[in-house]
N, C-alpha and C positions, 0 to 999 in steps of 0.2 A: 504493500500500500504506500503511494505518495501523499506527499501536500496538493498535489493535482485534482489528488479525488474529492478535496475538499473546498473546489471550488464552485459550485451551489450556495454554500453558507456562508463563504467568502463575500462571492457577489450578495448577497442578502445584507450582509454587515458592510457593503461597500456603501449602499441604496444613498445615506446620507449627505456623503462626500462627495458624490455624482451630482446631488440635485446642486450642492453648494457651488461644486466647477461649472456647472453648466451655467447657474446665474451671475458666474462670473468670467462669463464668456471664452473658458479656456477650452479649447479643442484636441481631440485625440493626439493628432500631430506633434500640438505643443507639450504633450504631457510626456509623448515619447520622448523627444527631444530632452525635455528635462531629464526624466530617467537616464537618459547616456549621459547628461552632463551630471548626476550627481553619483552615476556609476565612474566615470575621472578623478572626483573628488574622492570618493571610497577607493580608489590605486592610489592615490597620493600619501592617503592618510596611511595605508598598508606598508606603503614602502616605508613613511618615516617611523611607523611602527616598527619595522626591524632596530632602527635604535634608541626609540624612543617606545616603550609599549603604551603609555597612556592614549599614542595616538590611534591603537588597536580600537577603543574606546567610541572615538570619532568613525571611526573605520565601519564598527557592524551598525551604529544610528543608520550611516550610509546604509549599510549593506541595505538595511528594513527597507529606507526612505524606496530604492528602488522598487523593489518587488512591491510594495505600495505604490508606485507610478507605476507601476508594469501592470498591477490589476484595473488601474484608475482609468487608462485610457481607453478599455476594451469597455467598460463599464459605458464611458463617457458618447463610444462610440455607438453603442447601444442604446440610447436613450435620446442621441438624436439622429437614431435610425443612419448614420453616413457610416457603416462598418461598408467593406468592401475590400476589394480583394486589393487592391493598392496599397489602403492601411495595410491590414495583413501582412502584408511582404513589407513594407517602411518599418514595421514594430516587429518581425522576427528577424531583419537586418541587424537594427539596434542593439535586439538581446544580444544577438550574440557579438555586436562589437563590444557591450556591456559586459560580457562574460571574459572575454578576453582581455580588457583593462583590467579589471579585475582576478584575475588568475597571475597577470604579466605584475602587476603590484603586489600580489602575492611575492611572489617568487622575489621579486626583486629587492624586499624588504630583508630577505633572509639569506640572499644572495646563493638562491640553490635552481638554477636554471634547468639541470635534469629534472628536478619534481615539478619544474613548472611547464615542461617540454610535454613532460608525461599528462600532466594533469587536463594541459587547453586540449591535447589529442582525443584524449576520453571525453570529455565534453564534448566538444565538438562532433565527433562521432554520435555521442547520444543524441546530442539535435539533429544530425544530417539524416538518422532513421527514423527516429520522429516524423521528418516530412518527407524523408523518400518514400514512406510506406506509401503516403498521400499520392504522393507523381502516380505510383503504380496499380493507382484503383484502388486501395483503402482508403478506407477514417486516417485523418490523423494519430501515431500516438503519442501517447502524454504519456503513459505510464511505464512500470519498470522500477529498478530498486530505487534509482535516485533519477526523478526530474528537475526540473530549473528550480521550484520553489522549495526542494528541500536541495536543492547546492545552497540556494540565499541561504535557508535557514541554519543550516550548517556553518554557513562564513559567517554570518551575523555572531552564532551565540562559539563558533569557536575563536573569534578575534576579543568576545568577553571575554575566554579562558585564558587565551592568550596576553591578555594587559594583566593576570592575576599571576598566571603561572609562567614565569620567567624561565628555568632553568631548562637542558633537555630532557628530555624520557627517553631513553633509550638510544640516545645520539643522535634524535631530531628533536628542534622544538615543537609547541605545539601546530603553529603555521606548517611546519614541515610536515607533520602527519597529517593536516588538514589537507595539503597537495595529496600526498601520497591516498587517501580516500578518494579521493577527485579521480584521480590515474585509472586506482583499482577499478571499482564499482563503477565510475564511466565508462571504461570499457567493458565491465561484465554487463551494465544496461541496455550498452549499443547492442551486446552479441543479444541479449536477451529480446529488444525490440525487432534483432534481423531473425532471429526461430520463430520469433508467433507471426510475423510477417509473412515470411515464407509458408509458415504452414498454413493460414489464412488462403493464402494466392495457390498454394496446392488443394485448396477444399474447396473455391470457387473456379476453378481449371483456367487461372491467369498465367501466362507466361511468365517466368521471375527471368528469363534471360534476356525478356527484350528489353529495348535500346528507351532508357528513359532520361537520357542527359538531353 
């Protein structure tokens, strides 16, 4: 189970915050927008978190602030009916340049490039089966051990841990195992979204070798 599947009760808890942007004339667009720029600020503060950890601190507010604009806009867009497939692609561009600032300020805080090599790769991967399912005649999926809202929630409350707990655990800090999950389970997600994919498109008699780039 992800934070994905809890987004029904999300959107329900969102309802107030939507009617309030909307009377305040802000649009999907601009919400994404924000979200990339206050996903910068969360790499800036990660980086100087490597030698400063209170700025960890600043870092997961960030982290939250995002994935609260990331639900905000989809909400936003909904309510005044202009979701569309343009949006859609503008806001899963985003995440993932969001993702990648964030992961690249990971890493660069602690100054371990391998776990942050390892970690955008899993990711990335997990997104790219997420919507390759799509291209090839499924649903989207969202699910799997770790989607986007549980990486947020993970950076969020392990950048807490990490402004507490200073020393290593086991010869990484806790940033450093924070990558090293990212790596792991992103790529077991990815493989995991490419088997029920596949067998999905072997139960509907879809071709999984045709040319979907």
């Amino acid at each position: 189970m992800t934070l994905d599947q809890l987004r029904p009760l999300s959107d329900r808890l969102l309802e107030p915050f939507v009617a309030v942007s909307v009377r305040l004339g802000l649009t999907p667009n601009l919400v994404s927008v924000l979200a990339l720029l206050v996903a910068g600020g969360a790499a800036g503060a990660f980086y100087l978190g490597g030698a400063e950890p209170v700025w960890y601190v600043v870092a997961a507010g960030l982290v939250f602030a995002n994935g609260w604009l990331d639900l905000l806009d989809g909400g936003i867009a909904r309510e005044l009916g202009t979701d569309s497939s343009a949006g859609d692609l503008l806001d899963h561009v985003f995440d993932r340049y969001a993702d990648l600032l964030l992961l690249i300020g990971l890493a660069a805080g602690i100054d371990r490039w391998d776990l942050g090599v390892a970690a955008i790769t899993g990711v990335l991967m997990t997104s790219y089966l997420g919507t390759q399912a799509q291209a090839v005649g499924l649903d989207r999926v969202y699910g799997g051990l770790l989607g986007r809202a549980d990486r947020l929630a993970l950076m969020g409350f392990g950048a807490l841990l990490a402004a507490v707990v200073t020393e290593p655990v086991s010869g990484l800090s806790v940033i450093g195992w924070l990558l090293v999950v990212f790596a792991v389970v992103g790529h077991l997600t990815a493989l995991q979204r490419f088997y029920y994919a596949m067998g999905d498109l072997a139960g509907n008699g879809s071709d999984p070798d045709g040319d979907t780039e």
